[in-house]
mmCIF file as gemmi writes it, N, C-alpha and C atoms, coordinates in Angstrom:
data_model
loop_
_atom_site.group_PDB
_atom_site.id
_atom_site.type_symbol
_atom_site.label_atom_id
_atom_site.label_alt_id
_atom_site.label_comp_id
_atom_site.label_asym_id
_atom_site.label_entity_id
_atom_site.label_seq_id
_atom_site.pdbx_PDB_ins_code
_atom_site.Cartn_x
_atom_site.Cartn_y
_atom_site.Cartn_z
_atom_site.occupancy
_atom_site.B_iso_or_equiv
_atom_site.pdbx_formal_charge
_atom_site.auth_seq_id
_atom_site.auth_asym_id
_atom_site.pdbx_PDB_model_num
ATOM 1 N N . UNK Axp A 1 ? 13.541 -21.671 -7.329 1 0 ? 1 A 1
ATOM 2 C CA . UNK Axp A 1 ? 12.62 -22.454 -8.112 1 0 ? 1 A 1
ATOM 3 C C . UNK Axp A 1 ? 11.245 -21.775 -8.111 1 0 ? 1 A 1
ATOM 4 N N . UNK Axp A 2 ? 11.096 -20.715 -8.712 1 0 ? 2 A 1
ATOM 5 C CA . UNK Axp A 2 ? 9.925 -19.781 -9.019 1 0 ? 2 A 1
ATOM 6 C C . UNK Axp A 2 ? 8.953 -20.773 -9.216 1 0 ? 2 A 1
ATOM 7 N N . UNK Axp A 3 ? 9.067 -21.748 -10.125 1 0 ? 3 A 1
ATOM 8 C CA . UNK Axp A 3 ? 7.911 -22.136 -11.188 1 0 ? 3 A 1
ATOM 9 C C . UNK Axp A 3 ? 7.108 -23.528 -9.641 1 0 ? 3 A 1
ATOM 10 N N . UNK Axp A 4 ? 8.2 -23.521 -9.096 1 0 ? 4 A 1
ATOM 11 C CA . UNK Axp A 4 ? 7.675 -25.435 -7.983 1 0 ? 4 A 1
ATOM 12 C C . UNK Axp A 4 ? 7.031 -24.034 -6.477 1 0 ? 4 A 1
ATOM 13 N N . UNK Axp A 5 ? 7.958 -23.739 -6.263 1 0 ? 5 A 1
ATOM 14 C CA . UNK Axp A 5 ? 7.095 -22.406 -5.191 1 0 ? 5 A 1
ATOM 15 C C . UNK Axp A 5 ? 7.286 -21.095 -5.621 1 0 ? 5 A 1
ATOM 16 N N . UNK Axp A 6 ? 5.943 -20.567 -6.028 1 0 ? 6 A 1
ATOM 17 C CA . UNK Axp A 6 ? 6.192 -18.854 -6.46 1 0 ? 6 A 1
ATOM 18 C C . UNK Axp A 6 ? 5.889 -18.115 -5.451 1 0 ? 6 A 1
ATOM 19 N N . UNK Axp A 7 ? 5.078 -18.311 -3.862 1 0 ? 7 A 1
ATOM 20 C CA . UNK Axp A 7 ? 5.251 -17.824 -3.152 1 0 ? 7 A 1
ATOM 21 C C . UNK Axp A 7 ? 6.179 -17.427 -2.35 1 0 ? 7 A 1
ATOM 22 N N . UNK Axp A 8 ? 7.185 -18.262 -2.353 1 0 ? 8 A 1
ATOM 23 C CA . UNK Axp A 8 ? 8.932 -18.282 -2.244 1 0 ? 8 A 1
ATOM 24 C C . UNK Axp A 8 ? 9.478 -17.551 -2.174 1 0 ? 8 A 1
ATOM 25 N N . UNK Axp A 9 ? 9.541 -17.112 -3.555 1 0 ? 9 A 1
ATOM 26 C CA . UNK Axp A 9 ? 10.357 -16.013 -4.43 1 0 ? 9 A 1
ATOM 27 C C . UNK Axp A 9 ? 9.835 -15.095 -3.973 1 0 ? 9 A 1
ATOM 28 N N . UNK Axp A 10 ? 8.833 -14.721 -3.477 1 0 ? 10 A 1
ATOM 29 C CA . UNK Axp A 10 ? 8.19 -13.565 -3.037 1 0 ? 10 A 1
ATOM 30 C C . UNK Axp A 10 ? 7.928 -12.701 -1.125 1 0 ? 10 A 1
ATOM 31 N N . UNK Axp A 11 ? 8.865 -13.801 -1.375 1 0 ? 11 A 1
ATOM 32 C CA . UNK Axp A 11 ? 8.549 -13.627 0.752 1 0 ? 11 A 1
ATOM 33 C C . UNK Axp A 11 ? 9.294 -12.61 0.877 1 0 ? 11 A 1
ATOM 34 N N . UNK Axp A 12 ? 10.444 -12.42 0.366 1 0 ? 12 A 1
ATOM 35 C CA . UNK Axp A 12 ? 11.188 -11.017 0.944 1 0 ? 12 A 1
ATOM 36 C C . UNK Axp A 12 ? 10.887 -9.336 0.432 1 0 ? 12 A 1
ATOM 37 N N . UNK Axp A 13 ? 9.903 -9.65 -0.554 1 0 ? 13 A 1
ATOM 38 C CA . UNK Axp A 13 ? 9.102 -8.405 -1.093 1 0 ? 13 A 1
ATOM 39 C C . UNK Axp A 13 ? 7.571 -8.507 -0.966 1 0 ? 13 A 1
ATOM 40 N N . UNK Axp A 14 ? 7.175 -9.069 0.023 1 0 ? 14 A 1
ATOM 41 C CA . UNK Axp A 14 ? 5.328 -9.035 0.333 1 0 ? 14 A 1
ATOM 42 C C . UNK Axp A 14 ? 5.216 -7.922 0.882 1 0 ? 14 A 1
ATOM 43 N N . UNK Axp A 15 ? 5.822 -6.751 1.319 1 0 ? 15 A 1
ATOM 44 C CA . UNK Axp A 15 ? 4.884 -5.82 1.544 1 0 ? 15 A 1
ATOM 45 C C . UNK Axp A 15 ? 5.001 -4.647 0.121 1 0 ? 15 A 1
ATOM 46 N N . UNK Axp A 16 ? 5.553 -5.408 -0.893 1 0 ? 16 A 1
ATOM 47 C CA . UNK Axp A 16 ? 5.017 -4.683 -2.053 1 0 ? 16 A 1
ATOM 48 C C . UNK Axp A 16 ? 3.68 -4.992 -2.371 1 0 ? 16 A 1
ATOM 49 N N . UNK Axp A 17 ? 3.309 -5.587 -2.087 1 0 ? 17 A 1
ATOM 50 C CA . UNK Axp A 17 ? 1.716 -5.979 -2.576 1 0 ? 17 A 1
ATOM 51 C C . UNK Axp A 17 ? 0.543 -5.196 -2.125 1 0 ? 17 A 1
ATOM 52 N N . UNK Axp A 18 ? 1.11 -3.881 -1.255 1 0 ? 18 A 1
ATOM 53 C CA . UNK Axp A 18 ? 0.352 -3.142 -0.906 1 0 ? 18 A 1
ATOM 54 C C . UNK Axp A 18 ? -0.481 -2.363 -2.376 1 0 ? 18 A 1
ATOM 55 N N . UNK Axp A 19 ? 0.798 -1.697 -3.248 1 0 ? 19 A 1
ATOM 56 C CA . UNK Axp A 19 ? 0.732 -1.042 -4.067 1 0 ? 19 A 1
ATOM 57 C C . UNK Axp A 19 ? -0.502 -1.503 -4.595 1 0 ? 19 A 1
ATOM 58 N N . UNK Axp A 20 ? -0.569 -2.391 -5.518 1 0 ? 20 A 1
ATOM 59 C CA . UNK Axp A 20 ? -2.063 -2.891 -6.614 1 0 ? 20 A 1
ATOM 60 C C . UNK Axp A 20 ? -3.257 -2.87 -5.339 1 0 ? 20 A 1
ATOM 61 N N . UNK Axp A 21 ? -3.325 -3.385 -4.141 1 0 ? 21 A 1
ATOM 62 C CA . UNK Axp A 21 ? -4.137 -3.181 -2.798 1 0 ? 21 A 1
ATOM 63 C C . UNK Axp A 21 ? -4.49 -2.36 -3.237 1 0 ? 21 A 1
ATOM 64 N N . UNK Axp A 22 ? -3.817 -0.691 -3.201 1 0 ? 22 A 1
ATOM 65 C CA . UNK Axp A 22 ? -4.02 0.589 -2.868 1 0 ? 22 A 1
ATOM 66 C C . UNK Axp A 22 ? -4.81 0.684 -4.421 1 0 ? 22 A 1
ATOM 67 N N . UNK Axp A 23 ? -4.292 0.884 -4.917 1 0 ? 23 A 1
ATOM 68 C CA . UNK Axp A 23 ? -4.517 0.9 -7.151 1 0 ? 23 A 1
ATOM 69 C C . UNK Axp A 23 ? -5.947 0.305 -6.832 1 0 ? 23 A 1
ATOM 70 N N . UNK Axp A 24 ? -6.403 -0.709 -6.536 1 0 ? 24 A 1
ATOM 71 C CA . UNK Axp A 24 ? -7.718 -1.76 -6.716 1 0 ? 24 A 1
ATOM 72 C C . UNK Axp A 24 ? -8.802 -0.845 -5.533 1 0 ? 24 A 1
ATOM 73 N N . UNK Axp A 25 ? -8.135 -0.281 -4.534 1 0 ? 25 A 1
ATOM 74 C CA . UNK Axp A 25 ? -9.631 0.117 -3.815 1 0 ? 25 A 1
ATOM 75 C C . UNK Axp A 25 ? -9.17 1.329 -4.202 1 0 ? 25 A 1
ATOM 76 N N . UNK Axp A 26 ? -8.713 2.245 -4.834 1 0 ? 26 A 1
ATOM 77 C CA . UNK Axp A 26 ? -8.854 3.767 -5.343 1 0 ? 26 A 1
ATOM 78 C C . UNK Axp A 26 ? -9.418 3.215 -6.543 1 0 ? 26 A 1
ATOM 79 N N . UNK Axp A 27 ? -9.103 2.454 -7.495 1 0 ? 27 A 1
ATOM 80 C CA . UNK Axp A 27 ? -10.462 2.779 -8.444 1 0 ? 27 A 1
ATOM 81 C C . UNK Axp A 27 ? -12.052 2.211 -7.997 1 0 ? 27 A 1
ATOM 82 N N . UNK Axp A 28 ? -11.875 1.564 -7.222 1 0 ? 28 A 1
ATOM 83 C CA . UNK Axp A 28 ? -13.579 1.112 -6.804 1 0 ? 28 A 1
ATOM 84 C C . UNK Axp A 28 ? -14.177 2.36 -6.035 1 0 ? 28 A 1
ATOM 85 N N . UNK Axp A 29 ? -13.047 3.193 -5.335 1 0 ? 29 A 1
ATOM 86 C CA . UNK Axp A 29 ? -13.662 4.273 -4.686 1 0 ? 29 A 1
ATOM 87 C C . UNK Axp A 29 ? -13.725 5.608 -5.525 1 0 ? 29 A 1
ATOM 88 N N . UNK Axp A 30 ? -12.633 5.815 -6.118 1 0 ? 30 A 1
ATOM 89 C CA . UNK Axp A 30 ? -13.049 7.268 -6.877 1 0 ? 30 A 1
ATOM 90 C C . UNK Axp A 30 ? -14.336 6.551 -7.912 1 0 ? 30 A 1
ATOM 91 N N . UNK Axp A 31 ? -14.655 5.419 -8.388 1 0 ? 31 A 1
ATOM 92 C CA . UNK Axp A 31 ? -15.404 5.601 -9.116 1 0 ? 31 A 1
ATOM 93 C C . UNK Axp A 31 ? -17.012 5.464 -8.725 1 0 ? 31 A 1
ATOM 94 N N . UNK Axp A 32 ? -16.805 5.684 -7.097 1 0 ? 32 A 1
ATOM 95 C CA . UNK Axp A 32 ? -17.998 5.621 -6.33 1 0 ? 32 A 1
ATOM 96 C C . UNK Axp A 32 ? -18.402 6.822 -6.015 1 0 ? 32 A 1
ATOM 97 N N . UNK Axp A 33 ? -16.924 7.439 -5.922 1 0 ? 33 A 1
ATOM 98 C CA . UNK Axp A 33 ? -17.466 9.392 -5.496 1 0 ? 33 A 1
ATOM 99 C C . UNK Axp A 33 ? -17.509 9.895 -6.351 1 0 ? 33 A 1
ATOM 100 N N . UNK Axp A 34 ? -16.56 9.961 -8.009 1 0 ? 34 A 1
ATOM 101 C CA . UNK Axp A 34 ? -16.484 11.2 -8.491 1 0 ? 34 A 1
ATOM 102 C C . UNK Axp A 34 ? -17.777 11.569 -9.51 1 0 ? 34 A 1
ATOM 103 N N . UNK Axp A 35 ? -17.929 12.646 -9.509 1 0 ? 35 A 1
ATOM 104 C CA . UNK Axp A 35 ? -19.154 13.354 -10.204 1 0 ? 35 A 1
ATOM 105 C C . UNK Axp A 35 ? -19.372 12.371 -11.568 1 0 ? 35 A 1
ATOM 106 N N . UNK Axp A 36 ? -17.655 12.682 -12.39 1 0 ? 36 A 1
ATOM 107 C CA . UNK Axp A 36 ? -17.705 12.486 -13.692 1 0 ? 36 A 1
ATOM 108 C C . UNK Axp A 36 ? -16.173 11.839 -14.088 1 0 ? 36 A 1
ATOM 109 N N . UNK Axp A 37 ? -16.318 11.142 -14.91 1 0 ? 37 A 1
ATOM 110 C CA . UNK Axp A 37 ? -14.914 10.179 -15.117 1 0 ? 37 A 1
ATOM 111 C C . UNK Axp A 37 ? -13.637 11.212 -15.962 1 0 ? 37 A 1
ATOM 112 N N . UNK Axp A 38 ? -13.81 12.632 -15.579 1 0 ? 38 A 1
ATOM 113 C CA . UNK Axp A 38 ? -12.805 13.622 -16.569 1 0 ? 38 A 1
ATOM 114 C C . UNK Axp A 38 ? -11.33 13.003 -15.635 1 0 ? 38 A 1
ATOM 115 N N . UNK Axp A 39 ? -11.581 12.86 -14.407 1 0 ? 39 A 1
ATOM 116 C CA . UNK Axp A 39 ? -10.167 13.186 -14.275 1 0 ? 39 A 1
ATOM 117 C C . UNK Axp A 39 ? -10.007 11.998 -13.038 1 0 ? 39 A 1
ATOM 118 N N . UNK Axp A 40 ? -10.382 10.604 -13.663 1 0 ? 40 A 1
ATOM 119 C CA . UNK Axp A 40 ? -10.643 9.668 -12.86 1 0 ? 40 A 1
ATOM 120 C C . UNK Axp A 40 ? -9.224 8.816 -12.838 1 0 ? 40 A 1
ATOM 121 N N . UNK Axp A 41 ? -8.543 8.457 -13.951 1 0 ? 41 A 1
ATOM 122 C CA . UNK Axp A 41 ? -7.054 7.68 -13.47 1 0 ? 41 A 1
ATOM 123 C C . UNK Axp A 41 ? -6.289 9.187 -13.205 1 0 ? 41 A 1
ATOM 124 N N . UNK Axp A 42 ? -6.218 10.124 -12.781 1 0 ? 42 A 1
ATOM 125 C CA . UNK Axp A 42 ? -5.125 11.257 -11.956 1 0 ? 42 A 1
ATOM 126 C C . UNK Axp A 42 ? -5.87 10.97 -10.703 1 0 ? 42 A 1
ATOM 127 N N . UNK Axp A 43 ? -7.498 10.97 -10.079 1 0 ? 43 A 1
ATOM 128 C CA . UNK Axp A 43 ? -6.967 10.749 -8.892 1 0 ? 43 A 1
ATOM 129 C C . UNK Axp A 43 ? -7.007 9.095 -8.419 1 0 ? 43 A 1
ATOM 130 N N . UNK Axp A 44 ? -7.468 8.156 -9.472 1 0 ? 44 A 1
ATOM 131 C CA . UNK Axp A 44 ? -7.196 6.776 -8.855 1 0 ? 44 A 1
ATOM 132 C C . UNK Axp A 44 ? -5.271 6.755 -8.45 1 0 ? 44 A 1
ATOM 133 N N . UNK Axp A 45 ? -4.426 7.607 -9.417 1 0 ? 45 A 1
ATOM 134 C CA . UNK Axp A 45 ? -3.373 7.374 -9.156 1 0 ? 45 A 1
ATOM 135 C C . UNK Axp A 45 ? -2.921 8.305 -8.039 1 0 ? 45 A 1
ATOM 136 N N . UNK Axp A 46 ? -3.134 9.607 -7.601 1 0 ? 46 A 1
ATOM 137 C CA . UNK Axp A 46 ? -2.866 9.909 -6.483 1 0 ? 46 A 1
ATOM 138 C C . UNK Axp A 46 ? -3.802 9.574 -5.025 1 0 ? 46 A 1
ATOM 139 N N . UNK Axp A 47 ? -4.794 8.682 -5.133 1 0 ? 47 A 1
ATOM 140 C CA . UNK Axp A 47 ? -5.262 8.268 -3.88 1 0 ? 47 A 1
ATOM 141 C C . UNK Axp A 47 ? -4.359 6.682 -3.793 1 0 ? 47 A 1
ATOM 142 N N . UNK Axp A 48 ? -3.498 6.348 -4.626 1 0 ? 48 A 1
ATOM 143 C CA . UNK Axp A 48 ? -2.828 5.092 -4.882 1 0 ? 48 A 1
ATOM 144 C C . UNK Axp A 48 ? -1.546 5.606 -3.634 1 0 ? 48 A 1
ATOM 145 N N . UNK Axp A 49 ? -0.964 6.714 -4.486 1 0 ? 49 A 1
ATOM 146 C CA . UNK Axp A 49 ? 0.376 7.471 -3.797 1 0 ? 49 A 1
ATOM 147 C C . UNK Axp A 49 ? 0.117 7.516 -2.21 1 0 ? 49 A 1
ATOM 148 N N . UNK Axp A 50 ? -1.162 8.176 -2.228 1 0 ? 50 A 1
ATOM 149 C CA . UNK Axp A 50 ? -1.307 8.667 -0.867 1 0 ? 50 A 1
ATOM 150 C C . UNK Axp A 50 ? -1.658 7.322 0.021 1 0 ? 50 A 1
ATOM 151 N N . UNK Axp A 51 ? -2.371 6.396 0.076 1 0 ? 51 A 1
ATOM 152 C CA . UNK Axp A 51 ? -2.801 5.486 0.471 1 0 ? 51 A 1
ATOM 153 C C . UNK Axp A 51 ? -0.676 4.643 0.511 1 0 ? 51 A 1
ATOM 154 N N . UNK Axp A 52 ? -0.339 4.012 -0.322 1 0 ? 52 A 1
ATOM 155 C CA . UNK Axp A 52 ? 0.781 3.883 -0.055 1 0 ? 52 A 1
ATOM 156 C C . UNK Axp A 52 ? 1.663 4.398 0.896 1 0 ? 52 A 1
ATOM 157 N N . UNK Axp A 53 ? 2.189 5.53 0.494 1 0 ? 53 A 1
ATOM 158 C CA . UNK Axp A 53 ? 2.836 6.298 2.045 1 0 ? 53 A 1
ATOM 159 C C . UNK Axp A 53 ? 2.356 6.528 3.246 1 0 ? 53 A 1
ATOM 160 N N . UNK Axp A 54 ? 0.793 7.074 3.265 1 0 ? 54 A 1
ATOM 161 C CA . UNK Axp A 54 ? 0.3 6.774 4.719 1 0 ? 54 A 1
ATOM 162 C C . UNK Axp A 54 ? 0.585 5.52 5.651 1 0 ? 54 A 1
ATOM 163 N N . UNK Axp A 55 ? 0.433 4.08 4.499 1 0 ? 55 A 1
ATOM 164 C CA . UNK Axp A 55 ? 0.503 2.931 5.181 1 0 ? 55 A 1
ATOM 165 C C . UNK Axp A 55 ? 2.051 2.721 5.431 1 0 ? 55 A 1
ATOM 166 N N . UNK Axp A 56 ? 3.24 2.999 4.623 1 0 ? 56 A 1
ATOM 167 C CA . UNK Axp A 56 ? 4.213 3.094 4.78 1 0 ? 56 A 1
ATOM 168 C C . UNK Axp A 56 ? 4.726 3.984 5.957 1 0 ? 56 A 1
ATOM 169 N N . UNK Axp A 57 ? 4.225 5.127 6.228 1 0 ? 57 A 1
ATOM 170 C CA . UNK Axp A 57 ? 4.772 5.873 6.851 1 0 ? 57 A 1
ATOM 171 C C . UNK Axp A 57 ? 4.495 5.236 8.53 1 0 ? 57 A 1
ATOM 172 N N . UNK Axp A 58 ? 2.899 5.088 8.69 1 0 ? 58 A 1
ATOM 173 C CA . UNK Axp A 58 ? 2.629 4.121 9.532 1 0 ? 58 A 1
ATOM 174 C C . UNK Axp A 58 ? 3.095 3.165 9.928 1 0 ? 58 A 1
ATOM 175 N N . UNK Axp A 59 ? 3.71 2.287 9.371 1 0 ? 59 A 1
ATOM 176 C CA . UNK Axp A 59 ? 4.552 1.164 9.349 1 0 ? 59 A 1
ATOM 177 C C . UNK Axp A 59 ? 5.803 1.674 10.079 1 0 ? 59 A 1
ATOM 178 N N . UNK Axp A 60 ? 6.62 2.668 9.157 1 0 ? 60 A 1
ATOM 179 C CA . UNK Axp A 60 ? 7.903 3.266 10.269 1 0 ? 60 A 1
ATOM 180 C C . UNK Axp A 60 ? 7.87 3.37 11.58 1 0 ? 60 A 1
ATOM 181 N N . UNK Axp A 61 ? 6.743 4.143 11.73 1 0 ? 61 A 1
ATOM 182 C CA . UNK Axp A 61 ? 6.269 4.918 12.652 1 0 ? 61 A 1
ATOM 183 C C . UNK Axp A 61 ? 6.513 3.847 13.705 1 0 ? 61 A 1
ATOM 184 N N . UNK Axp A 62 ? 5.628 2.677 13.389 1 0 ? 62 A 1
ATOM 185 C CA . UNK Axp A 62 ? 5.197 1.787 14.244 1 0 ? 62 A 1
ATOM 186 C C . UNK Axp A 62 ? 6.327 0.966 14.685 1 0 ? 62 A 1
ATOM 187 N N . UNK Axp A 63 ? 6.831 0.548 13.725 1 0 ? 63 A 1
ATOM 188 C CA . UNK Axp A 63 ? 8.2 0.166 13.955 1 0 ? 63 A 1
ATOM 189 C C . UNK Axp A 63 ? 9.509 0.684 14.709 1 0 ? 63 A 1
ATOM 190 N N . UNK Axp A 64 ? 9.602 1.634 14.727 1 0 ? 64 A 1
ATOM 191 C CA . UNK Axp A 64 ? 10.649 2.589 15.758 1 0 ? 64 A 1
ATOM 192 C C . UNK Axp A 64 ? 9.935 2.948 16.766 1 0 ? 64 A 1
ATOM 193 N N . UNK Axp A 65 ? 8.778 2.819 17.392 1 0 ? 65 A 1
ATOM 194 C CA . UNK Axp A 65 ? 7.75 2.497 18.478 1 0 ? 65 A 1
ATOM 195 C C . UNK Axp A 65 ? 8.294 1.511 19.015 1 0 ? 65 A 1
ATOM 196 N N . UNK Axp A 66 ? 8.194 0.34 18.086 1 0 ? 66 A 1
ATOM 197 C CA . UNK Axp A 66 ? 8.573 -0.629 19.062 1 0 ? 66 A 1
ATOM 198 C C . UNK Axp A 66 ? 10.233 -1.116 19.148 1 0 ? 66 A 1
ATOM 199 N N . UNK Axp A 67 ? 10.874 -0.922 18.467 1 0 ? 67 A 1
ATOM 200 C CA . UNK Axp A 67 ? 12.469 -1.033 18.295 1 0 ? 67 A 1
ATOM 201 C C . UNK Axp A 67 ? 13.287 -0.037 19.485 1 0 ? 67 A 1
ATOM 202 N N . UNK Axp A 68 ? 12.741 1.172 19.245 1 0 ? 68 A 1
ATOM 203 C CA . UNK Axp A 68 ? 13.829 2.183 20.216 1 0 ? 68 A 1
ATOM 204 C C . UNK Axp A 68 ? 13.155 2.791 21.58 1 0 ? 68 A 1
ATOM 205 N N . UNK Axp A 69 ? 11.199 2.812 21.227 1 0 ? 69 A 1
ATOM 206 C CA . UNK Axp A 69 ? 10.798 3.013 22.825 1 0 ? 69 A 1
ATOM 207 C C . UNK Axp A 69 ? 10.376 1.781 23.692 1 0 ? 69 A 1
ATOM 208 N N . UNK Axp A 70 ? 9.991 1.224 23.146 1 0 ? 70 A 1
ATOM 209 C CA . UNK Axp A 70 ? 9.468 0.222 24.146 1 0 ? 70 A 1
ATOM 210 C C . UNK Axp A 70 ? 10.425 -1.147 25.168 1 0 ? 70 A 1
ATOM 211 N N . UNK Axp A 71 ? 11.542 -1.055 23.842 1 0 ? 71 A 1
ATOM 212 C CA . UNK Axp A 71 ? 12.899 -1.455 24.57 1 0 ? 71 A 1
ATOM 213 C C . UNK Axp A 71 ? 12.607 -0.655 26.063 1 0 ? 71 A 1
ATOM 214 N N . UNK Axp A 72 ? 12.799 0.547 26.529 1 0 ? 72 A 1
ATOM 215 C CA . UNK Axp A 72 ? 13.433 1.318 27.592 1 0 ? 72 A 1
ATOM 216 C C . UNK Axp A 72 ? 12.202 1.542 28.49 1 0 ? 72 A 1
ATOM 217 N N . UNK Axp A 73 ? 10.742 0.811 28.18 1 0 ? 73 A 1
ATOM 218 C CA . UNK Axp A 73 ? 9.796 0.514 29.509 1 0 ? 73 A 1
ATOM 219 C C . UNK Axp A 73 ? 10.286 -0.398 30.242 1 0 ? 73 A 1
């Protein structure tokens, strides 16, 4: 029942919501650093990419930290 709870529908994909996160502070930031707007959505979209996988990768990271070492303290 999307329309009575839409937060609902969404609990098993909330850490997609990183993505637009990442999208919304790369354009407030490239458009704080860059000189000149020539080549401003290529890097709002690769500080999007990069910002994504860092936090993703982090996340793994962190996660098999605590799943396979910390079990064996």
């Amino acid at each position: 029942m999307p329309f009575i709870d839409p937060w609902h529908a969404l609990q098993e994909i909330w850490w997609l919501t990183i993505i637009p996160f990442s999208f919304g502070v790369g354009m407030v930031y490239k458009a704080w650093r860059l000189p000149d707007f020539k080549r401003y959505w290529p890097e709002v979209g690769l500080f999007t990419v990069q910002v994504t996988v860092g936090i993703a990768g982090l996340g793994l990271a962190l996660g098999l930290i605590v799943d396979l070492i910390l079990p064996r303290a």
